[in-house]
N, C-alpha and C positions, 0 to 999 in steps of 0.2 A: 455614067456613074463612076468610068473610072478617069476621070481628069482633074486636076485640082492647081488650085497657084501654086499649093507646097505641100510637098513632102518630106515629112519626118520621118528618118529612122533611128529608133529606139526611142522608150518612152520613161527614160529618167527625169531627175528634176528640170535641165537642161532643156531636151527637147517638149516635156508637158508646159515648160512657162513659155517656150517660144512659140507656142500651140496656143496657148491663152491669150497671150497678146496679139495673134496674128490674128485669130478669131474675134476679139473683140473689135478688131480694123476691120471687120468685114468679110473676111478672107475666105475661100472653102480652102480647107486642112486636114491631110492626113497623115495618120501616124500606122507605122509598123511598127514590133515587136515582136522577138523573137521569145518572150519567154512568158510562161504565164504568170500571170499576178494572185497574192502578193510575193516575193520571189526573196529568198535572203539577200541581203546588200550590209556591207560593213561601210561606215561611214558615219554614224551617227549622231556627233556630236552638231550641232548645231551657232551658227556665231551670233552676236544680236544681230548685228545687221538684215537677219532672216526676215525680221518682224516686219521691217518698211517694203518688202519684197511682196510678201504675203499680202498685204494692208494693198498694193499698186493694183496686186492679181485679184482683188475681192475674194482673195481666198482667207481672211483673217484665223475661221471657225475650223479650219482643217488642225492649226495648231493649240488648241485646245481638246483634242481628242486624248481621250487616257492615254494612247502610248506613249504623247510628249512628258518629262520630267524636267520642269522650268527651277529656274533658279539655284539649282546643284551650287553649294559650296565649292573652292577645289584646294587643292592641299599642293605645296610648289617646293619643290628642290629643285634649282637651276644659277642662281649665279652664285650660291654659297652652298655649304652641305649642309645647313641650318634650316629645316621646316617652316615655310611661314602660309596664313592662311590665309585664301582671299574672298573676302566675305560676296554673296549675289551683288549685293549692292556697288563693288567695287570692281567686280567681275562683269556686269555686267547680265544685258538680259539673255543672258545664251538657254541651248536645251538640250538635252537628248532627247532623241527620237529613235523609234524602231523603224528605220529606211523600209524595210518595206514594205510595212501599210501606210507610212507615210506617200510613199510613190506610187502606192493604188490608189489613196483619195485624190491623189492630184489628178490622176490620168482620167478617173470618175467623173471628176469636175469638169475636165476638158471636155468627155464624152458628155457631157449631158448639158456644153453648151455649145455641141455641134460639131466637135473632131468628129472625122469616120476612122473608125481603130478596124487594123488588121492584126489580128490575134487571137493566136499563135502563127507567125508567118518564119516562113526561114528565108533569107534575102538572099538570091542567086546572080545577077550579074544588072549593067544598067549599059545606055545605048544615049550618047547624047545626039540629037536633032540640032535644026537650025533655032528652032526657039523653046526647044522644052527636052525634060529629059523623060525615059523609057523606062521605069526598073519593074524588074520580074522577080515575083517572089514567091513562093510554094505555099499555099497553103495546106493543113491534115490532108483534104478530099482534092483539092486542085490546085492549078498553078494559074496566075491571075499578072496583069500587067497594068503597071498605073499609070500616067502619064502628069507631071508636072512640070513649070514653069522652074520653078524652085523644089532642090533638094539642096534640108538641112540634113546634116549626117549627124547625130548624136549617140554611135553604138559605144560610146566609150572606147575602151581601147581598142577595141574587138573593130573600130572604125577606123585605124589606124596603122599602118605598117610599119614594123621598124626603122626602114630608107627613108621616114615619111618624117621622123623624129630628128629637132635638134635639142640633146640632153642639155639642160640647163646647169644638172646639179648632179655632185658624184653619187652613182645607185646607193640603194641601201636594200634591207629584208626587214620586212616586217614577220615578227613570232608571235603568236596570240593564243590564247585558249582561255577558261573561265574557271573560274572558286564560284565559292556558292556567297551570296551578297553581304551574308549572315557575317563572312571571315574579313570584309573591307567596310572601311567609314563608306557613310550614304553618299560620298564626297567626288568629283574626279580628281586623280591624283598623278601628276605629270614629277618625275625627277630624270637629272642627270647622271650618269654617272660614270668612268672614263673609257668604258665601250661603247655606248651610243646613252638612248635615253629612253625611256618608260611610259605609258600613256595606261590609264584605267581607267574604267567610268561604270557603273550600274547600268545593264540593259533592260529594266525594265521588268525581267521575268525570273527572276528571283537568282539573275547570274550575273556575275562582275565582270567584265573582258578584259585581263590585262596583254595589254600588247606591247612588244620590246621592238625598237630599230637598230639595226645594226649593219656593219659594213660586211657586205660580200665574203671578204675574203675570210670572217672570223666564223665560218664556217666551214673550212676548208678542211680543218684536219681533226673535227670531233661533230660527230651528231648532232644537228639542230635541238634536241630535246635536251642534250648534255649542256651543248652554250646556254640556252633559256633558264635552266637551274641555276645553272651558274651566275646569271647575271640577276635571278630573282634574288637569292641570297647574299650580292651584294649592294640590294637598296635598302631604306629603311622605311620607304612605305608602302612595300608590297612585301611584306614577312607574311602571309597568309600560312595558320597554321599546317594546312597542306598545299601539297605541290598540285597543280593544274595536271587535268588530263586532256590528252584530245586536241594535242600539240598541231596546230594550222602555220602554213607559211605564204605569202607569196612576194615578190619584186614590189619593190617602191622606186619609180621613176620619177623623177622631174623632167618636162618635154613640151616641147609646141612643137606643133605642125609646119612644115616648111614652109606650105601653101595652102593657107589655111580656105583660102575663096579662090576658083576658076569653074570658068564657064557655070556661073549662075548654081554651084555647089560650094556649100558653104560648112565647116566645121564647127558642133556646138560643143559646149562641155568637155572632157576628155576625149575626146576624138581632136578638141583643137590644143588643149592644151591640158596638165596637171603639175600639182604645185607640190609643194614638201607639205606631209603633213602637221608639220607644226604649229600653223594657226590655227588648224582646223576652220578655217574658210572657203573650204572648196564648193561645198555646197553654195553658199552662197555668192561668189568670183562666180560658178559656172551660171548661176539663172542671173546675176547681173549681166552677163556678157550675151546671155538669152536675147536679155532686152534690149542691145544694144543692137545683137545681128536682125533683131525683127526691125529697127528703127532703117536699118539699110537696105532689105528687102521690099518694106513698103513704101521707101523713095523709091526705087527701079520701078515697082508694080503702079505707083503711081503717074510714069513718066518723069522720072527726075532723074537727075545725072547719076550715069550708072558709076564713072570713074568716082566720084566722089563719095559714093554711098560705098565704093570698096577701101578706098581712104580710109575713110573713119571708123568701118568694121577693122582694119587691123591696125589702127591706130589705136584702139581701143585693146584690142589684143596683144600687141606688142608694149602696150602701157601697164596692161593687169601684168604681164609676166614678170617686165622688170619689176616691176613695184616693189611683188613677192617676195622676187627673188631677193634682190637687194636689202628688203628689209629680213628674209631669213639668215643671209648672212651674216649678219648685224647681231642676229640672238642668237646666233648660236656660237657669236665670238664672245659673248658676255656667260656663257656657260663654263661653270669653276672647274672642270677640267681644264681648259685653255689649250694652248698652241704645243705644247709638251705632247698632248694624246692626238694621233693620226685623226681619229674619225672627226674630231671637233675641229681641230686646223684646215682639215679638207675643206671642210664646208662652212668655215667662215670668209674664204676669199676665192676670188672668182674662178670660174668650174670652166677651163677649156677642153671640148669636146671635140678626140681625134679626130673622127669622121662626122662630115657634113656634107649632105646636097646642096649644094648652092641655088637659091633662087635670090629674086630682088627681096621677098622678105624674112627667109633667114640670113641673107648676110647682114638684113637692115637688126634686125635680132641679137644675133653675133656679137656688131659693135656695140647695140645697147647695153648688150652683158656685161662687157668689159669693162664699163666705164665704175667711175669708183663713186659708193654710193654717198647720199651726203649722209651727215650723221643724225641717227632719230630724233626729232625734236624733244625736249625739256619738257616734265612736266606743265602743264598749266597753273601759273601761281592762285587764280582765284581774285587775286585784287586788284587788275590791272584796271584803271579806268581814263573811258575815251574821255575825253574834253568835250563838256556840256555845250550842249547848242548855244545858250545863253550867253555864253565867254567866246564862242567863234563868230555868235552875229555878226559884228561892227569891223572884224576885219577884211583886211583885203587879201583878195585871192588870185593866182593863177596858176594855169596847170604846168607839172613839173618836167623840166626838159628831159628827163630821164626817159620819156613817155614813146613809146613805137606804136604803129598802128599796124596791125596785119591781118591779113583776109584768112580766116576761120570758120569751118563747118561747122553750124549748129543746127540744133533742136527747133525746127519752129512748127508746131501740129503734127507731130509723130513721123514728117519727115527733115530731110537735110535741107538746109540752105545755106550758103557763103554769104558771111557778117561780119562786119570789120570789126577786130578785138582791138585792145589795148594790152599791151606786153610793156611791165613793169618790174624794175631789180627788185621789190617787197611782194611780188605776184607769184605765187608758186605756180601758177597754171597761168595761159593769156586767157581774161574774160571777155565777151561781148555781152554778157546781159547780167544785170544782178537783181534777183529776186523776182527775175521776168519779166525785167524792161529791159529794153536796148538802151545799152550804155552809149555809144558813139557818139547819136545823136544832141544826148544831154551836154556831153563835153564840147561840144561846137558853139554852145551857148557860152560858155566860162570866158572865152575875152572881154567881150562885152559887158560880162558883172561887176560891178562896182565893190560887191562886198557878197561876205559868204551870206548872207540872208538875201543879200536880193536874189544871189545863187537859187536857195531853196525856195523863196518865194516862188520864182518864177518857173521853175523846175514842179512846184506845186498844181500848176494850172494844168500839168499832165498826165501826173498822178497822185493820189492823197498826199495830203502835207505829210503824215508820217513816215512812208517809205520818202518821202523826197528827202525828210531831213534826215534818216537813216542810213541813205546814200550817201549822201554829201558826209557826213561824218566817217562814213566805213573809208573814204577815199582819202579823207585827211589824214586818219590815221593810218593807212597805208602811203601818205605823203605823194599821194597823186595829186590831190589838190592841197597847194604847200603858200607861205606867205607871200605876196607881192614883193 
């Protein structure tokens, strides 16, 4: 009873989805926890992207429960000092949630479809073997020893040492405390302003949290509850007739993990990595990254290349972080402060970080940092339209020399395998499948066709004529397949 494929420690959102997935593979899973549930957690803001997350885990009905408040307006001072409003529809489907009975239902759900929970445990040291690891953890009445193949670590930071970190982004402090909901719009309400910037939102139980970021050192020589007045009284959408009490602080780090996977221990959520909170995507980035380290575990578990299955986990890791990063840079150089205020110049351009441990995957890190991002894409005009099947029939086609072929790990039945992609100058990523066909194969055929219809005809006899001709048009207008 006490042996398992995987061990989880801590049972945030992080390690509970990597808990559900691994379970629904079949897997026996266990999670520790040091704290009891439901437990305060800050964090609450939710991104759409939640929705397709929840929907994957068949946990749809978890966010439906009263604590979630869907479709909040928000109210935005950020590239001018001018109010503007961004309606749900435009904003998108985001939520607040109370984190921590959301993070009880979830842990609930795992337990009741087959986690074994240790909780309240306190985690004491771990022993790795030749094929599995040892950890010993205390529980109230005794102390207990598990034994797994796999340990995911997901204690958040608490999983994580400081020599362990390469800072991505210069520190800041987050100041917080609450008014009563009564004194703020029903609304979230983010501004800038030329000390840092502002985040509020309704929690739910009749209190508003506004929360201030700011740089380190603008604390140095006045009272954190002094700076906070101060900087509440210079926005204009947090004038709450009175001043907040019950003034809270702590560190806001941006960081990954040097070495996020060895010897079959692997970092989940904040234990591998945490972002600036200015998307408020963390939640989200940590249980996609969930899914991505279960999709590597259960190639190894299943006999499949373990080198690869570590590939693609920090390929994946090393992908979420620049993303981030790079795209935080980006908004916060568009913030009407500008390059004149320290804290906004810092963290528009890229963040070298004096000390570092060197491993192969923070140096590989390091340089991705550095590089200069490209610039956000354009909105989407709305009327752009591809070239009707009907008009591409009758001409002639061949694939465009621009075209590379390279061997790429993918997806195939929740584990890895090596797929030949196609890497194109119009391809923001190399694909191998689209819409979950293999592509390769298809393009083998394109010498031989006479024309783009014989193309999809015959492309047809492999899958429905409509994704056939849906293919073939996505590729044209990406000018992979281009005129004769």
């Amino acid at each position: 009873m006490d042996t398992f494929d995987i061990l989880i420690l801590g049972a945030g959102p992080a390690g509970t989805c990597a808990a559900l997935r691994l379970l629904a593979l079949g897997y026996r899973v266990a999670m520790t926890e040091s704290a009891a549930f439901p437990r305060h957690q800050i964090g609450e803001s939710l991104s759409p992207g939640i929705h397709n997350l929840f929907d994957y885990l068949d946990a749809t009905a978890l966010l439906q429960q009263p604590h979630c408040q869907h479709r909040l307006p928000a109210q935005v001072i950020w590239e001018s000092t001018t109010p503007f409003q961004l309606t749900p529809q435009l904003r998108g489907h985001g939520m607040m949630v109370n984190r921590g009975l959301l993070d009880k239902d979830l842990l609930e759900l795992a337990v009741a479809r087959g986690l074994h929970l240790f909780q309240p445990v306190r985690y004491e040291r771990c022993t790795r073997h030749t094929q599995h690891w040892e950890v010993q953890v205390r529980l109230p009445e005794c102390r207990i020893t598990l034994h797994s193949r796999f340990v995911l670590d997901a204690r958040g930071r608490q999983g994580i040492t400081q020599s362990e970190k390469l800072i991505t982004a210069p520190p800041m402090v987050a100041l917080w405390s609450h008014v009563d909901a009564g004194q703020m719009p029903a609304a979230t309400c983010v501004e800038a302003i030329a000390q840092g910037w502002l985040w509020g939102a309704p929690t739910g139980d009749n209190q508003y949290r506004v929360m201030a970021f700011v740089d380190p050192d603008s604390l140095q020589q006045q009272p954190a509850a002094m700076v906070y007045e101060q900087l509440l009284r210079e926005t204009k959408l947090f004038q709450a007739p009175t001043l907040p009490e019950r003034l809270q602080s702590c560190p806001v780090t941006a960081y990954a993990h040097i070495q996020p996977w060895r010897n079959e221990w692997l970092q989940l959520g904040e234990a591998a990595f945490a972002i600036d909170p200015l998307s408020s995507t963390g939640v989200e980035k940590a249980m996609r990254f969930s899914l991505q380290a279960a999709i590597a575990v259960n190639t190894v578990l299943k006999g499949g290349d373990a080198v690869l299955a570590q590939q693609f986990y920090e390929e994946k890791l090393l992908e979420s972080v620049v993303h981030h990063t790079q795209w935080t840079r980006q908004y916060y150089a568009k913030g009407w402060p500008g390059a004149m205020h320290a804290f906004w110049k810092d963290r528009s351009i890229p963040y070298l970080s004096e000390k570092i441990t060197e491993t192969p995957f923070s140096l590989q890190l390091l340089h991705a940092l550095q590089q200069t991002a490209p610039p956000l894409p354009p909105p989407a005009e709305g009327n752009n339209q591809s070239p009707s099947l009907l008009k591409l029939w009758p001409g002639s086609i061949q694939l465009s020399p621009a075209i590379k072929y390279v061997t790429t790990s993918c997806v195939v039945d929740d584990c890895l395998q090596l797929k030949t992609a196609i890497r194109h100058p119009n391809l923001q990523r190399d694909i191998a499948f689209l819409d979950a066909v293999e592509i390769y194969p298809l393009l083998l055929m394109v010498p031989a066709m006479s024309s783009f219809g014989m193309l999809v005809t015959t492309w047809s006899k492999q899958v429905p004529f409509p994704l056939a001709a849906k293919m073939a048009v996505f590729l044209w207008d990406k000018e992979i397949l281009c005129p004769q």
